[in-house]
C-alpha positions in Angstrom: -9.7 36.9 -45.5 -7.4 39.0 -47.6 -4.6 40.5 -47.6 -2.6 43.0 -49.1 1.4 41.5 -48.8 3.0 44.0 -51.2 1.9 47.4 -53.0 4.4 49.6 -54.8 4.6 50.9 -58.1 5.9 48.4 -60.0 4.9 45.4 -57.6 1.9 44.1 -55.9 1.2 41.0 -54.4 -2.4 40.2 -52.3 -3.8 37.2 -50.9 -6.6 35.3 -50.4 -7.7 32.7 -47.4 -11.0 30.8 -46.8 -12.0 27.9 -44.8 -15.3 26.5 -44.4 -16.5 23.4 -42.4 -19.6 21.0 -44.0 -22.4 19.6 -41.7 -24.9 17.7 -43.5 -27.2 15.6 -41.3 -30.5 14.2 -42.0 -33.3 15.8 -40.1 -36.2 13.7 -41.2 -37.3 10.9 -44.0 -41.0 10.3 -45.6 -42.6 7.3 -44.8 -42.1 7.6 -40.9 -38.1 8.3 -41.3 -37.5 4.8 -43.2 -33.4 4.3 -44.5 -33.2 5.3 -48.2 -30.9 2.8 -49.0 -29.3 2.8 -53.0 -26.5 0.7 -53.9 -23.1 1.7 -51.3 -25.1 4.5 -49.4 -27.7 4.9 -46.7 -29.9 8.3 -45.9 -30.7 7.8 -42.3 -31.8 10.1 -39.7 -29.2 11.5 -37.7 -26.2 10.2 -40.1 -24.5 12.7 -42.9 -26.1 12.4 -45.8 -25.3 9.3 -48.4 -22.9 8.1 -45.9 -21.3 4.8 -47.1 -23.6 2.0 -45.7 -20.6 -0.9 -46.1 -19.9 -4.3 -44.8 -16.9 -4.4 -42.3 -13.6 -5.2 -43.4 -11.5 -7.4 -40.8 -8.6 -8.0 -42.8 -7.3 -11.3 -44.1 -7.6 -14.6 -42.4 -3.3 -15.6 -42.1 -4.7 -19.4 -42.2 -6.2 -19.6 -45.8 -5.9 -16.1 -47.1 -10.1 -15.4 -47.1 -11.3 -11.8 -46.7 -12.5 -11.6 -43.6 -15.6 -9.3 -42.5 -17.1 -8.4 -39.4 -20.3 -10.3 -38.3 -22.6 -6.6 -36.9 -25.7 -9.2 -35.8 -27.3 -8.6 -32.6 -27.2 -11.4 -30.0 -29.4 -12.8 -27.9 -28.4 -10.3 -24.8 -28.9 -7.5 -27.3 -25.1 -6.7 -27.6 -23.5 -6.6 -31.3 -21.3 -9.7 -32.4 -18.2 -8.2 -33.0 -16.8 -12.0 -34.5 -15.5 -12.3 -37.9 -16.3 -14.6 -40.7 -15.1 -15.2 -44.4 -18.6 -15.4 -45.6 -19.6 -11.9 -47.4 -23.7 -12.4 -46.8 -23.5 -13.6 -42.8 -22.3 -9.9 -42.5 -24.3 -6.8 -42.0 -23.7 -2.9 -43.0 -23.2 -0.5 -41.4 -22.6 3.1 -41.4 -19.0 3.3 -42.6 -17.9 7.0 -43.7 -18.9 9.9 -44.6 -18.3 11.2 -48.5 -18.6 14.7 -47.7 -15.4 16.7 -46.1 -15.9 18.2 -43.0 -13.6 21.1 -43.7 -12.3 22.7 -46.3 -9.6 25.8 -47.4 -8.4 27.6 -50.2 -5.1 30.3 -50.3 -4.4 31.9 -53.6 -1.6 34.0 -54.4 -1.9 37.1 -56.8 1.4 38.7 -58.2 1.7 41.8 -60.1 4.8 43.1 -61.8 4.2 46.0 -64.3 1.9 44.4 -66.9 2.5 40.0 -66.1 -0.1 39.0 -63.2 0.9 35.1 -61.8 -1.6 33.6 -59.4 -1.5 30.2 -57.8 -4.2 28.5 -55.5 -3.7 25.9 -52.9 -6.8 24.0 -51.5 -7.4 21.4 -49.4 -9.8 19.6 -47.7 -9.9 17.1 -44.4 -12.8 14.3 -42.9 -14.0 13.0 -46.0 -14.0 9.0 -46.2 -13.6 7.6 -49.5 -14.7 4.3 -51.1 -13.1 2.3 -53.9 -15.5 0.6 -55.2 -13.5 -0.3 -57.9 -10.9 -2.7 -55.6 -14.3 -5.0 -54.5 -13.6 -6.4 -58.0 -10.3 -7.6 -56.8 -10.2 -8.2 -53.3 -11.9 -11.8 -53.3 -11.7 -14.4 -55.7 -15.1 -15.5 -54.5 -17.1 -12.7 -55.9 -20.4 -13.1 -58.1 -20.4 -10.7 -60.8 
């Protein structure tokens, strides 16, 4: 959308609006819609795409100060074990974000006075999940590097 604010002589001021919204899902997969799975991200069917394929973060056990994760196995009834633990590998992934916004915007502002021009753009975006892969370096002591 634009608009113009301002027009005289000496003086005109327009501006500029846009928003746009971002849905990526995965349709289908070769090899009879098998996960594509590389490193912190998962390509499976029906999910965005490259969503974050993560363990579950439970916070911190007060008692000794272990990360704790969320177990994600299946029990015996079929339901999902929602229990935590403080070891990393009895854990399992799951989808956990989306690295893609789901919507977007930009306004810009354009100023003219005789012969100066001043523009200035906001943007923004909102939905997007973001992963710090950096902080796994520091958030357990037990770690192999």
């Amino acid at each position: 959308m634009n608009t113009k604010n301002v027009e005289t002589e000496k003086f005109k001021w327009t501006t500029s609006f846009n928003l746009t919204t971002n849905n990526s899902k995965v349709k289908s997969l070769p090899n009879n819609n098998t996960d594509v799975i590389t490193n912190y991200n998962i390509n499976r069917v029906g999910e965005n795409i490259s969503s974050f394929y993560l363990v579950e973060y439970a916070g911190v056990d007060p008692a000794n100060g272990d990360a704790l994760f969320v177990k994600n196995t299946v029990n015996a009834d079929g339901s999902l074990d929602k229990s935590t633990t403080n070891d990393y590998s009895e854990a399992k992934r799951i989808v956990a974000g989306n690295p893609f916004p789901t919507l977007m915007s930009g306004l810009t502002n354009t100023m003219n006075y005789k012969n100066f021009d001043f523009n200035f753009t906001f943007q923004g975006e909102w939905g997007a999940s973001i992963y710090n892969s950096a902080g796994i370096y520091m958030s357990t002591a037990s770690r192999l590097f």
